[in-house]
N, C-alpha and C positions, 0 to 999 in steps of 0.2 A: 794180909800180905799186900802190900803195895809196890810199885813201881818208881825208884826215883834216881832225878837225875846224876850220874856216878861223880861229876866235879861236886855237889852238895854234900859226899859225903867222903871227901877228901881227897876223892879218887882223883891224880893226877893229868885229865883229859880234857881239860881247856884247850882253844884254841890255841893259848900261850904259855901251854906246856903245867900249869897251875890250876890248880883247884879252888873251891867256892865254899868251904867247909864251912854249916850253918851250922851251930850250936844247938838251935831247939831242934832239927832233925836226927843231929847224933846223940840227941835225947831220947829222940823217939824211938830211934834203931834200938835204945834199950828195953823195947815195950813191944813192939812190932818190929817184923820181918820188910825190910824194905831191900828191892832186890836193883844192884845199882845196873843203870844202863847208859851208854852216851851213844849217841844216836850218829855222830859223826864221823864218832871212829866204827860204830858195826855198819856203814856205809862205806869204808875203806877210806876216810878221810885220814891225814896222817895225824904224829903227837908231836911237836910242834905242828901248826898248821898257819895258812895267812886267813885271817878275819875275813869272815863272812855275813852278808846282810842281804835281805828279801827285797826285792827290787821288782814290783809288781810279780808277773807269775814266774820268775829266774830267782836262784840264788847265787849272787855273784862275790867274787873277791875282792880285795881293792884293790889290786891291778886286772878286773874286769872277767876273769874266768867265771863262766857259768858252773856250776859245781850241782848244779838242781840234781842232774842222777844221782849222784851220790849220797844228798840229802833224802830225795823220796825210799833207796834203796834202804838205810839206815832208819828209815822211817819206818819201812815195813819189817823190818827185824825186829823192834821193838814191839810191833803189835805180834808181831807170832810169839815172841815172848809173855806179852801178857794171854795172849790166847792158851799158851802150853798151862799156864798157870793159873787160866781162870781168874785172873788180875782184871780188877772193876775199877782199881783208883791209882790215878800215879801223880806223884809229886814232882813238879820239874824247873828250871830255874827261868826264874821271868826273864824278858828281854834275847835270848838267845832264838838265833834263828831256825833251829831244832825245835828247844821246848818250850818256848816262850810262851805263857799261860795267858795272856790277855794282852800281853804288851810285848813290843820290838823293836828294835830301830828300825827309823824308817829309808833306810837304804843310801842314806848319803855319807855316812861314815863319820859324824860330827857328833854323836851321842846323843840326836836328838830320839825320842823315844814316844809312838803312837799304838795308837789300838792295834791288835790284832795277835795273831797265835802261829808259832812257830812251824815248820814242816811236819816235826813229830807230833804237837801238841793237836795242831788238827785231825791228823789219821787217828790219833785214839781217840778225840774227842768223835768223828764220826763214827766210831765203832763204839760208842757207848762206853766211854772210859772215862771216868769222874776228873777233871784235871782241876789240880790247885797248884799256886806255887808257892814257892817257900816263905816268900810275903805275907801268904794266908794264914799260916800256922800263928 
């Protein structure tokens, strides 16, 4: 049983109201249990929502709201989820400022894309959560 992010699995909870439905995961969903989560919406983020990017320790929008509670609040729902479930590994979509596995934009809203790991993707990676993203597979 793994943890993955609910746009990869078609689930309608992008920022822009759309989904990121990767075909080798909904491959996988036929072999394994993957239990979907969006970290922005169990933070009370809305469906539509305006884009968000990490902007040193803020998460902010592009007209400048800081939304960082919302993000860590969503953060930590996802980890009591994999806690209730004993979830050791979660699959999450690169570049998002939630799950971002390695990579994110770097906050200036241009699509430029650097190292580093989403609000969710760190809390479970500090709690010992295997994180990959869907690029891995």
């Amino acid at each position: 049983m793994k943890l993955c992010s609910g746009c990869l699995l078609g689930i309608r909870c992008r920022y822009d109201g759309k989904s990121k439905a990767n075909k080798k995961i909904l491959t996988l969903l036929k072999k394994e249990v993957l239990i979907p989560v969006c970290p922005e919406q169990l933070g009370g983020r809305p469906t539509p929502r305006e884009q968000a990017e990490i902007v040193g320790e803020r998460v902010l929008t592009e007209s400048g709201e800081d939304v960082i509670d919302q993000f860590k609040r969503g953060a930590l729902e996802v980890l009591r989820i994999a806690k209730t479930f004993n979830i050791k590994k979660a699959i999450l979509k690169q570049c998002s400022p939630s799950c971002g596995a390695g990579k994110i934009y770097d906050g200036t809203f241009t699509g430029r894309v650097i190292d580093g790991f989403g609000i969710t993707a760190k809390v479970l990676k500090d709690n010992n959560i295997d994180i990959i993203s869907e690029e891995e597979l």
